[in-house]
N, C-alpha and C positions, 0 to 999 in steps of 0.2 A: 193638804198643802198648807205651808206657813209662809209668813212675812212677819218678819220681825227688824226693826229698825232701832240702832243705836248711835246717837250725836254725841258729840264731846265739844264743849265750846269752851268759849274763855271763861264763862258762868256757871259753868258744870254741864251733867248731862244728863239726857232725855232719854230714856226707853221707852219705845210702843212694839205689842206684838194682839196680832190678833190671834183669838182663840180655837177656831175653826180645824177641824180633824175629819178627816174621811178614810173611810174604806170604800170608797165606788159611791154614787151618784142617790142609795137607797141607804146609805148608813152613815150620816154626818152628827157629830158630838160634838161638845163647846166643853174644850179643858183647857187650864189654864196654861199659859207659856212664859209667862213672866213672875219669876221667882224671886223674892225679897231676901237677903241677908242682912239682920241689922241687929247692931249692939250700938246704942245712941250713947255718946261720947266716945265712941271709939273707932268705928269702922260700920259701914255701909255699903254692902251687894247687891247688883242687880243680875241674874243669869236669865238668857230667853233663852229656846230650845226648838230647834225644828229638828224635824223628820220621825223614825219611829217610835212614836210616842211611848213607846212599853223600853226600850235603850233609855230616852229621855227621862223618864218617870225613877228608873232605877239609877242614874246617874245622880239625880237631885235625892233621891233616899240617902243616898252612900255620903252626899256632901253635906249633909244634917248628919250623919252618924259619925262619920270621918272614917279615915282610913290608916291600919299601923302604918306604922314607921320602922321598917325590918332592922336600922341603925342602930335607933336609940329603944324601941319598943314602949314606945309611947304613940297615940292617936293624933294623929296629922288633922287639923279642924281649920275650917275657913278661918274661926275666931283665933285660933292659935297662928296663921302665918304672917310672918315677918315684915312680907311685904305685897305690896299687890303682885306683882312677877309669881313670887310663892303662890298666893293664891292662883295665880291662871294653874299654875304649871301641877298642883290637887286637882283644879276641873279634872287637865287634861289625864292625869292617873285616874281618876273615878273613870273615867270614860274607856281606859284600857282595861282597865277592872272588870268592869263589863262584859267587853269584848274577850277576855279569858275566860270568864265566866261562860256566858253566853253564846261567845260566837261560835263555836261546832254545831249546837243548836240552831241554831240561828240557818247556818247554813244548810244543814240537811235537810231542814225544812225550805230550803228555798227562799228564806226572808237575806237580804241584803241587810249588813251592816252599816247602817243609813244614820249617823247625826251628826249636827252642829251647830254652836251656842255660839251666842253672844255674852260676853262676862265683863263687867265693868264697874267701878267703884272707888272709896275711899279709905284708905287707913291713916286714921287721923296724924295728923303730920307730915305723911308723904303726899307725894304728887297722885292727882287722878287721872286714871287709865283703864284705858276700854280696849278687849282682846275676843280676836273670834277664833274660836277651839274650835280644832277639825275633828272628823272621826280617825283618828290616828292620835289622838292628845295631844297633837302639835298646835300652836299658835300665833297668832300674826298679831300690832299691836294697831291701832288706829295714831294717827298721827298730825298736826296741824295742819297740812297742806290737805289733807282728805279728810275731813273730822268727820265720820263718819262711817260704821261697818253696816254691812245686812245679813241676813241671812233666809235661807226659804226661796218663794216664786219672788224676788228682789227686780226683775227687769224692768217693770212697768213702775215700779215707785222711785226709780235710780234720777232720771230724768230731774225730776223736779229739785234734790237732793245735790246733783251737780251744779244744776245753775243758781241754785239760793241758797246754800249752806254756807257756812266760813268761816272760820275760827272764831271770829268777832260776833257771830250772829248773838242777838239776845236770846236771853234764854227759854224766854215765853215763844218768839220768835222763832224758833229751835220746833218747840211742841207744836206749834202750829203749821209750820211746812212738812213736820214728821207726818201728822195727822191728812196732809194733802196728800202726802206719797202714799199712806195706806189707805187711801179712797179711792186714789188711781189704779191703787192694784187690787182692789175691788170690783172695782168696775170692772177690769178685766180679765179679772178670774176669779169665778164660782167658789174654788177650793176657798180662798180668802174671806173671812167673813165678821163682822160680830158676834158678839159684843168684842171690845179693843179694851187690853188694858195697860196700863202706863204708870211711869215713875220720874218724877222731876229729884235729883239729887243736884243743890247748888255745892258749889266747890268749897271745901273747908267746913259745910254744916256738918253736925252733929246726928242727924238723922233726915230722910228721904222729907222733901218740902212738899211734896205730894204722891198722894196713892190713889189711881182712879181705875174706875172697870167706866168705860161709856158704852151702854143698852141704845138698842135700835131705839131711835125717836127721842136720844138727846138732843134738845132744842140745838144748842151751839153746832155740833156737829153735821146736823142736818143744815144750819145756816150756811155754816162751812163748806158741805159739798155744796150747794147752791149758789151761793156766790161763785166757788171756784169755776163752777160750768159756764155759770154766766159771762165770766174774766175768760174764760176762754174763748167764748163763743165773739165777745166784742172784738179781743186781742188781732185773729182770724180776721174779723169782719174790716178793721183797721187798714190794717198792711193792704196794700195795693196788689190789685192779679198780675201775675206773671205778663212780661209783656211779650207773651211767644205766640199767642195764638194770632190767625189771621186776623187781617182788618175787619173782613163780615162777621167773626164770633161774634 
C-alpha cells in the first residue's frame, strides 16, 4: 500500500510519499516513491507513484530515457516539453507504453493493471501545476479551490487536508499538515509506513528548496505525532458530551 500527498499553495508545493511496499504481511520493502526531475535554472519535477511497483519502476525508467515522437522522430524528454500540460500528457504516454508493452502479460498472469502518480512542477516562466495521472494516461489537474491531490490508501489522511489546507496556507505550514495526514494514515494502516520522503519546491525558484528522506526516530517527527495525539486527545476532552443521555448517566 501507498499514501502519497501533494499541495499546491500560493508558495509553491509540497510532496510527501511514504516508501512502504508489500506483498502480504511476511514480505515488506522500503522503495522509493518520490522521484525528482531537475534542471536548476530551468524546470523542476516532482512524480510520486502508487501501486504496482514493477509498472511504476518502468514508467519512471521510460521518463529518464524519453519516448520517440512518431511525428517529428525525435525523443520526447520531461527536459524537452513545452510546458507543464506537455509534461503531464509524456507521464500519461509512459504509462500507456507500458500497458502495450506489458499489459497481455500482465494479465495472463492474473496481475491487474494497477497505477497512479502524482506529477507536479515548474517550467521556468510558466505557471506551477500539479496533475494526477490515472492508469489510462489520462489526467486531472489540482486546482485553487482544492490545492491539493492523493493518491494510494488517501481516506484517513484526507480529513485533516480538508479542514486546514488552502490556497493561502504557508508553505512550511503546507509540510507540516502534509506530515499530520501521513501519520494519520499511519496509524491506521500497516501498509503505510517509513521512512517518508519529501520535496518543498517554492514557486518561481530555480531548484527544489528541500529534499528529505525522514527515518523512524526523527526527533521533529516523532514530536509531531505526539503533540498531534495530544491536540487531539485535549480537543475531545474540550467539547461538551452530547446532551442525549439520561439524567442518571
Amino acid at each position: 500500500m501507498t499514501y502519497c500527498a501533494g499541495l499546491l499553495v500560493q508558495d509553491g508545493l509540497v510532496m510527501i510519499a511514504d516508501t512502504r511496499t508489500n506483498a502480504g504481511l511476511d514480505d515488506i520493502s522500503t522503495f522509493r516513491k518520490l522521484h525528482v526531475f531537475s534542471w536548476p535554472g530551468d524546470r523542476t519535477f516532482g512524480l510520486m507513484t502508487a501501486g504496482n511497483l514493477s509498472i511504476s519502476q518502468s514508467v519512471v525508467s521510460i521518463l529518464h530515457e524519453g519516448l520517440p515522437n512518431a511525428e517529428t522522430g525525435e525523443i520526447d524528454t520531461l527536459r524537452s516539453a513545452g510546458s507543464m500540460f506537455r509534461a503531464a500528457q509524456l507521464v500519461g504516454r509512459a504509462i500507456r507504453h507500458v500497458h502495450a508493452e506489458d499489459g497481455d502479460a500482465l494479465r495472463e498472469a492474473g496481475v491487474k493493471f494497477d497505477v497512479s502518480m502524482l506529477f507536479g512542477g515548474q517550467i521556468k516562466g510558466q505557471a506551477m501545476r500539479l496533475f494526477m495521472v490515472y492508469g489510462a494516461g489520462n489526467f486531472i489537474e489540482c486546482g485553487v479551490d482544492a490545492p491539493f491531490l492523493q493518491i494510494g490508501e488517501h481516506k484517513y489522511g484526507k480529513p485533516i487536508l480538508d479542514r486546514a489546507i488552502t490556497y493561502q496556507t504557508h508553505l512550511y505550514d503546507a509540510l507540516k499538515i502534509g506530515l499530520i495526514s501521513m501519520d494519520s494514515t499511519m496509524r491506521s494502516n500497516i501498509g503505510v509506513g517509513l521512512p517518508i520522503d519529501l520535496m518543498v519546491l517554492r514557486r518561481d525558484a530555480d531548484e527544489p528548496e528541500l529534499i528529505r528522506r525522514i527515518e523512524a526516530g526523527e526527533p521533529y517527527f516523532h514530536d509531531l505525532r505526539e503533540r498531534w495525539s495530544a491536540a487531539l486527545r485535549a480537543a475531545h476532552t474540550a467539547i461538551p458530551r452530547p446532551p442525549y443521555a439520561p439524567k442518571s448517566a
